[in-house]
FITIPA-362237 format. One line per 5 residues: their letters; for each residue x, y, z of N, C-alpha, C. Coordinates in nm, 2 decimals, decimal comma, always signed. Example, Ala and Ser with C-alpha at 12.3 -4.5 7.8 and 13.67 -1.06 7.14 Angstrom:
2
AS	+1,32 -0,57 +0,78 +1,23 -0,45 +0,78 +1,32 -0,33 +0,78; +1,28 -0,22 +0,71 +1,37 -0,11 +0,71 +1,29 +0,00 +0,79
This chain:
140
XXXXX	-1,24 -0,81 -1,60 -1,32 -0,85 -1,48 -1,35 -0,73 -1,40; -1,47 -0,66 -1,37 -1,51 -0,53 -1,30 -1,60 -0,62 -1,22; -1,69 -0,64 -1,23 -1,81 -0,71 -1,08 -1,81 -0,88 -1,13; -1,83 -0,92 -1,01 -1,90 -1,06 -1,01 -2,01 -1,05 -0,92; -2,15 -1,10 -1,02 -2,28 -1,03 -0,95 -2,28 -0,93 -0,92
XXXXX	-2,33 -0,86 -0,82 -2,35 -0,76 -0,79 -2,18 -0,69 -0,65; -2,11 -0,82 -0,66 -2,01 -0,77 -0,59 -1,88 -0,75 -0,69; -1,81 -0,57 -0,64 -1,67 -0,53 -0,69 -1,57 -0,64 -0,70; -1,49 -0,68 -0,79 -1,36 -0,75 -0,81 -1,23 -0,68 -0,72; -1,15 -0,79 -0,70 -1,03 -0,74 -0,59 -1,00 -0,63 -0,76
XXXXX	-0,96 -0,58 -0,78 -0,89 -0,49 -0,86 -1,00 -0,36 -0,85; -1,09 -0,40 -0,89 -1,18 -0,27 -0,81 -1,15 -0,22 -0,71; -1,16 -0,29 -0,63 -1,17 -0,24 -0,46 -1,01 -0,18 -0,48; -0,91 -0,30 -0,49 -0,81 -0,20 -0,45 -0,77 -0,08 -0,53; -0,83 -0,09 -0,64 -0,77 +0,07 -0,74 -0,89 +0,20 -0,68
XXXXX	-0,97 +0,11 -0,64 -1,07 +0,26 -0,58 -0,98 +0,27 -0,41; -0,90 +0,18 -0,36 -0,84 +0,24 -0,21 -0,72 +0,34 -0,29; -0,67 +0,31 -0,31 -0,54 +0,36 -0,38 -0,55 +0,51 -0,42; -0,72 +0,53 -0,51 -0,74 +0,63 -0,52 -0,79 +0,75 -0,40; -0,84 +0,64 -0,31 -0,90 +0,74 -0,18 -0,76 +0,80 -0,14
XXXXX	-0,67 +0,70 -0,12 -0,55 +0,70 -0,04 -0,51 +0,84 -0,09; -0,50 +0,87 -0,24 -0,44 +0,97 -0,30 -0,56 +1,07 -0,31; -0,64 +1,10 -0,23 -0,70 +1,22 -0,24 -0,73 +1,30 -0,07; -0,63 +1,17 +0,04 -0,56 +1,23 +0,15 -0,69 +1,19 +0,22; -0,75 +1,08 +0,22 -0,87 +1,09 +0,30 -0,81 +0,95 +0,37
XXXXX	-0,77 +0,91 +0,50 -0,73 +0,83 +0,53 -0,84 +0,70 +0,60; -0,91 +0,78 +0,68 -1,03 +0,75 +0,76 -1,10 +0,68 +0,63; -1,12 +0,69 +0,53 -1,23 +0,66 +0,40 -1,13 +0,54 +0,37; -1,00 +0,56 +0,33 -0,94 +0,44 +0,25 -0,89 +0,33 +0,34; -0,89 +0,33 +0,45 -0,88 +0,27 +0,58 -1,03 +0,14 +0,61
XXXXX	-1,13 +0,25 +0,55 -1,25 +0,16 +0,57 -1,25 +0,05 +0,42; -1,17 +0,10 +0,36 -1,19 -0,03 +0,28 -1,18 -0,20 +0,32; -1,11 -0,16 +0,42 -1,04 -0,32 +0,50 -1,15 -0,32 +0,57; -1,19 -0,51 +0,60 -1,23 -0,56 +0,70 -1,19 -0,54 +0,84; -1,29 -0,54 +0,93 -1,25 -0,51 +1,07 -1,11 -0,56 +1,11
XXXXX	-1,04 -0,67 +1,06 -0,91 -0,72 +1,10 -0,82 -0,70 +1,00; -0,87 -0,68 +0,90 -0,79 -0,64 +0,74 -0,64 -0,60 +0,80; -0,55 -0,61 +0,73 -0,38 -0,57 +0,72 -0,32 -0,54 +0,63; -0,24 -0,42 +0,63 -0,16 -0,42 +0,50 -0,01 -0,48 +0,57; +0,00 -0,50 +0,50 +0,20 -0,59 +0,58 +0,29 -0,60 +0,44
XXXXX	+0,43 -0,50 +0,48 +0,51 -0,49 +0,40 +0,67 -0,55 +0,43; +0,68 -0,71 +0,45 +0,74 -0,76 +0,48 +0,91 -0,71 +0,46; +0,90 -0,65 +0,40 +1,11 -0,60 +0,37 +1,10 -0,50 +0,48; +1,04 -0,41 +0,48 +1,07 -0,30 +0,61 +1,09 -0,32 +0,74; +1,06 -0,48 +0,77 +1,08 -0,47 +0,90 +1,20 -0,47 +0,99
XXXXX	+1,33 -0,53 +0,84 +1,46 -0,54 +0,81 +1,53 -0,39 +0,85; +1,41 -0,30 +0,82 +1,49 -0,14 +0,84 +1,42 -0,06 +0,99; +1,37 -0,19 +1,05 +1,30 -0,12 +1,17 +1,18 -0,06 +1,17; +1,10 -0,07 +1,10 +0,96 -0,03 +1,04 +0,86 -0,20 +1,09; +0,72 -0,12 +1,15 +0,71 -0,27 +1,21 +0,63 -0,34 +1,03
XXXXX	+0,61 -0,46 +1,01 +0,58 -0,52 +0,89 +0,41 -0,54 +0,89; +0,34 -0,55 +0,97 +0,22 -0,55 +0,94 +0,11 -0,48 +1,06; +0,03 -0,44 +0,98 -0,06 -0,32 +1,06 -0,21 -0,35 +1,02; -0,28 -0,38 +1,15 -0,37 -0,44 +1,16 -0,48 -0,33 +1,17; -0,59 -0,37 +1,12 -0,75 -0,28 +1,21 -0,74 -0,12 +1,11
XXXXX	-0,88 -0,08 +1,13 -0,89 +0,06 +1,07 -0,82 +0,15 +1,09; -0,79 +0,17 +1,27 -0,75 +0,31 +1,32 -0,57 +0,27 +1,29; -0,51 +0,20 +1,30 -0,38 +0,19 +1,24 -0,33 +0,19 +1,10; -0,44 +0,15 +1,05 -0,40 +0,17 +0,92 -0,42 +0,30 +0,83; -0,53 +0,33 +0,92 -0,53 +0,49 +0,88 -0,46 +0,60 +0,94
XXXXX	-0,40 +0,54 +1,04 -0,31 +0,59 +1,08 -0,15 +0,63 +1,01; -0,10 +0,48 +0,91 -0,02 +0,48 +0,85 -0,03 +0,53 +0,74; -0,10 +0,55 +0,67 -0,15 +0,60 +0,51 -0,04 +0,77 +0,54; -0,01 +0,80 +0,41 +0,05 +0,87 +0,40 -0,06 +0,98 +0,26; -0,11 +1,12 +0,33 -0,18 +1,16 +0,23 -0,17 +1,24 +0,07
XXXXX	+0,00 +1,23 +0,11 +0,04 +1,30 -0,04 +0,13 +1,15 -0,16; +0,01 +1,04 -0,09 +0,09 +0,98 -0,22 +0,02 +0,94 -0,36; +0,08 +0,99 -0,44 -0,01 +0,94 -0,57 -0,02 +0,81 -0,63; -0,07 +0,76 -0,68 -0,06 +0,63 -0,76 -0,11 +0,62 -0,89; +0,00 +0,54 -0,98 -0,03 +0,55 -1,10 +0,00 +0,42 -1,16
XXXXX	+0,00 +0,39 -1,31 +0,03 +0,24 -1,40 +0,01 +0,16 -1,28; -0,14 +0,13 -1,25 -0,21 +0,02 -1,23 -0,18 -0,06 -1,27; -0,14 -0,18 -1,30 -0,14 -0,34 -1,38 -0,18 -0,46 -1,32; -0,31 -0,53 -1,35 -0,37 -0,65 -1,31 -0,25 -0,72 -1,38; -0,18 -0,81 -1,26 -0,07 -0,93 -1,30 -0,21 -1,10 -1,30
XXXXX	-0,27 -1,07 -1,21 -0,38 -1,23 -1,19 -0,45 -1,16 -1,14; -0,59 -1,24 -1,10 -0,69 -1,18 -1,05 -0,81 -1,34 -1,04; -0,84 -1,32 -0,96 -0,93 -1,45 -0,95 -1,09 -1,40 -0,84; -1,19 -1,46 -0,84 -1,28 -1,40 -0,74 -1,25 -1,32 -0,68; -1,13 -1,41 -0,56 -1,13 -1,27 -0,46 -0,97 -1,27 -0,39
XXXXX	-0,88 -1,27 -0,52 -0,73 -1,24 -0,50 -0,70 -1,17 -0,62; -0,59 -1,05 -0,60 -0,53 -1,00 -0,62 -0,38 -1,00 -0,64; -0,30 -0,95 -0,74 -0,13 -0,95 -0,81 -0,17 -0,87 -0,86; -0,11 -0,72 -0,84 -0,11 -0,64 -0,92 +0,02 -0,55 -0,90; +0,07 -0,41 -0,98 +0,20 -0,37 -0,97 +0,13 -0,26 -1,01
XXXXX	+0,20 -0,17 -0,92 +0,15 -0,03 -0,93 +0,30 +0,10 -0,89; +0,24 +0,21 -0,93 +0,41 +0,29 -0,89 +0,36 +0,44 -0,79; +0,42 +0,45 -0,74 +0,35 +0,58 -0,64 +0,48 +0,72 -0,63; +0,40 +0,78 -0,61 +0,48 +0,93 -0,61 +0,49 +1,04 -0,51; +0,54 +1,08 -0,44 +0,50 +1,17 -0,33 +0,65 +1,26 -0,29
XXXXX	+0,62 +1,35 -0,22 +0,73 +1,41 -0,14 +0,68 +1,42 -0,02; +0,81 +1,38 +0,02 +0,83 +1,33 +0,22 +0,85 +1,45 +0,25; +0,78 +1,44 +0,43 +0,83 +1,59 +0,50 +0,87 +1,64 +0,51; +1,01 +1,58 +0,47 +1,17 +1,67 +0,44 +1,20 +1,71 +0,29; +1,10 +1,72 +0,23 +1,13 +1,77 +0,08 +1,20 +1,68 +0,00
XXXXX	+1,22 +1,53 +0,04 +1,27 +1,41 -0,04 +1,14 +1,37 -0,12; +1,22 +1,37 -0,26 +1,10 +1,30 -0,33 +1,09 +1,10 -0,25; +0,97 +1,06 -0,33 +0,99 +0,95 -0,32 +0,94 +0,87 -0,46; +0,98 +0,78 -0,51 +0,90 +0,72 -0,64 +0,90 +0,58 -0,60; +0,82 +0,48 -0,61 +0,87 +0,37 -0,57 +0,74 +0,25 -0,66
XXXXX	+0,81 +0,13 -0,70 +0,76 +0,06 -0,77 +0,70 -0,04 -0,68; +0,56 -0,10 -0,68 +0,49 -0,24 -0,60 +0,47 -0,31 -0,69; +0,47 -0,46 -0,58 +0,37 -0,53 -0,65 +0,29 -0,62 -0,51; +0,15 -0,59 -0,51 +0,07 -0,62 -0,38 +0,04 -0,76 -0,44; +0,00 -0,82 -0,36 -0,11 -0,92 -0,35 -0,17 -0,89 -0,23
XXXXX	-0,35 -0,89 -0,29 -0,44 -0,82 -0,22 -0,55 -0,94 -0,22; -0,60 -1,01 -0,08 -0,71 -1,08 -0,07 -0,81 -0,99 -0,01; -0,96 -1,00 -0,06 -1,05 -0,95 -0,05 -1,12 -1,06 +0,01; -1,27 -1,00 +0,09 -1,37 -1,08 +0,13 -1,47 -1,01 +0,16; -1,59 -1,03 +0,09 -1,72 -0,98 +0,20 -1,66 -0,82 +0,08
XXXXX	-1,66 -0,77 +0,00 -1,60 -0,64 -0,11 -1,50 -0,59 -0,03; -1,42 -0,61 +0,07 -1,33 -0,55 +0,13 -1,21 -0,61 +0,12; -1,10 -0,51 +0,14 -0,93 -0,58 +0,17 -0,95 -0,67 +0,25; -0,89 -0,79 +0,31 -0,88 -0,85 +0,39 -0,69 -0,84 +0,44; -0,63 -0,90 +0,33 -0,50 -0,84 +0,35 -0,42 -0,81 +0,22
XXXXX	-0,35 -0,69 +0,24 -0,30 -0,62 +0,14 -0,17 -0,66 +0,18; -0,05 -0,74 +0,11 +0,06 -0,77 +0,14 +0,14 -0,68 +0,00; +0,24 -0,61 +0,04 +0,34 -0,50 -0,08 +0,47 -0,50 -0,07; +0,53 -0,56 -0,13 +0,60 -0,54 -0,18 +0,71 -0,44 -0,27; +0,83 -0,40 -0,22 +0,85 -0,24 -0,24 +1,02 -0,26 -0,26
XXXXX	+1,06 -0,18 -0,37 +1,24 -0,17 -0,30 +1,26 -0,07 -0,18; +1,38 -0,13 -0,10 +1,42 -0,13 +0,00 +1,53 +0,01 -0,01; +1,55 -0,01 -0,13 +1,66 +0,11 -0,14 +1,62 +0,24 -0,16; +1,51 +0,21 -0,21 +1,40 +0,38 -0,30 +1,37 +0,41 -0,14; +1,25 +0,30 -0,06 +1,23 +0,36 +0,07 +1,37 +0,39 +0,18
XXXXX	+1,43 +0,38 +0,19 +1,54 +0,41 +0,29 +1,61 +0,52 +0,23; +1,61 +0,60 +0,11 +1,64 +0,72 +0,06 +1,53 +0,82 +0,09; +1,38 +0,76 +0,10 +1,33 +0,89 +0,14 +1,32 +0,89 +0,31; +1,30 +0,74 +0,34 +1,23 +0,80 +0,49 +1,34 +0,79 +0,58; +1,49 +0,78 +0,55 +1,55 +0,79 +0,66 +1,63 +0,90 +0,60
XXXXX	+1,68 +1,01 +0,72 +1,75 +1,16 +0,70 +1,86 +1,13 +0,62; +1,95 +1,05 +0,62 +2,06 +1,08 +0,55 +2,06 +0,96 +0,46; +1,95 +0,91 +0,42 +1,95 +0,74 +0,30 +2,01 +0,66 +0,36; +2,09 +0,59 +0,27 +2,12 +0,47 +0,31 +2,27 +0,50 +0,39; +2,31 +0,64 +0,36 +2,44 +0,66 +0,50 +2,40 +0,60 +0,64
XXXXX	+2,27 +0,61 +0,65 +2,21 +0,57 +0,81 +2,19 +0,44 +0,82; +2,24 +0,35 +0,73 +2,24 +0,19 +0,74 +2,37 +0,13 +0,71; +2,50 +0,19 +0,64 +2,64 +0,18 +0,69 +2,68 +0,19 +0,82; +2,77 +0,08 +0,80 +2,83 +0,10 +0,97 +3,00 +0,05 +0,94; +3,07 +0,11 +0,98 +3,21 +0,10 +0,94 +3,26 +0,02 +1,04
């Protein structure tokens, strides 16, 4: 499934944001989303990270420009929804790698994100983005 009519398929759209995302242009992969578009990563909010981030300038805000993405996999796909799993790779500003496995569901509308919901382990992220891992989430 690549177009319906003359409009891109949710897996288009999101493998072409993914790709913007990874060539550090935030402002560009940001405009993918509709004016109210969200990406919302419901487990983070558990670690103090807020869960969903609304609008262009925030979301472009959040994009991180050294992350790579690779093994794409359409899990479903319908007009204009999205299941897919994908794996990303980057090093954090402290020289921590990061590797981490998704699986989004992504609604589109109008060829845009509407909402990008991701899904992520909790343990991969809390080793890179907090200073001392998951030492910083023990409490004795």
């Amino acid at each position: 499934m690549k177009t319906t009519g003359n409009q891109k398929t949710p897996s288009v759209i999101f493998k072409e944001f993914l790709e913007t995302v990874g060539k550090g242009d935030a402002k560009a992969a940001s405009s993918f989303f509709t004016i109210d578009g969200y990406i919302d990563a419901p487990y983070v909010q558990a670690l103090g990270f807020p869960s969903k981030i609304t609008g262009h300038e925030a979301i472009g805000q959040s994009l991180s420009p050294n992350f790579h993405f690779s093994n794409f996999r359409v899990v479903m796909e319908t007009e204009n929804e999205l299941v897919a799993e994908y794996e990303s790779q980057a090093v954090m500003a402290s020289g921590k790698p990061y590797k981490q496995l998704y699986i989004a569901h992504v609604v589109t509308k109008d060829g845009k994100i509407e909402s990008h919901k991701e899904y992520l382990n909790t343990v991969v992220f809390v080793e890179a983005f907090f200073p001392n891992g998951l030492k910083d989430l023990i409490t004795k």
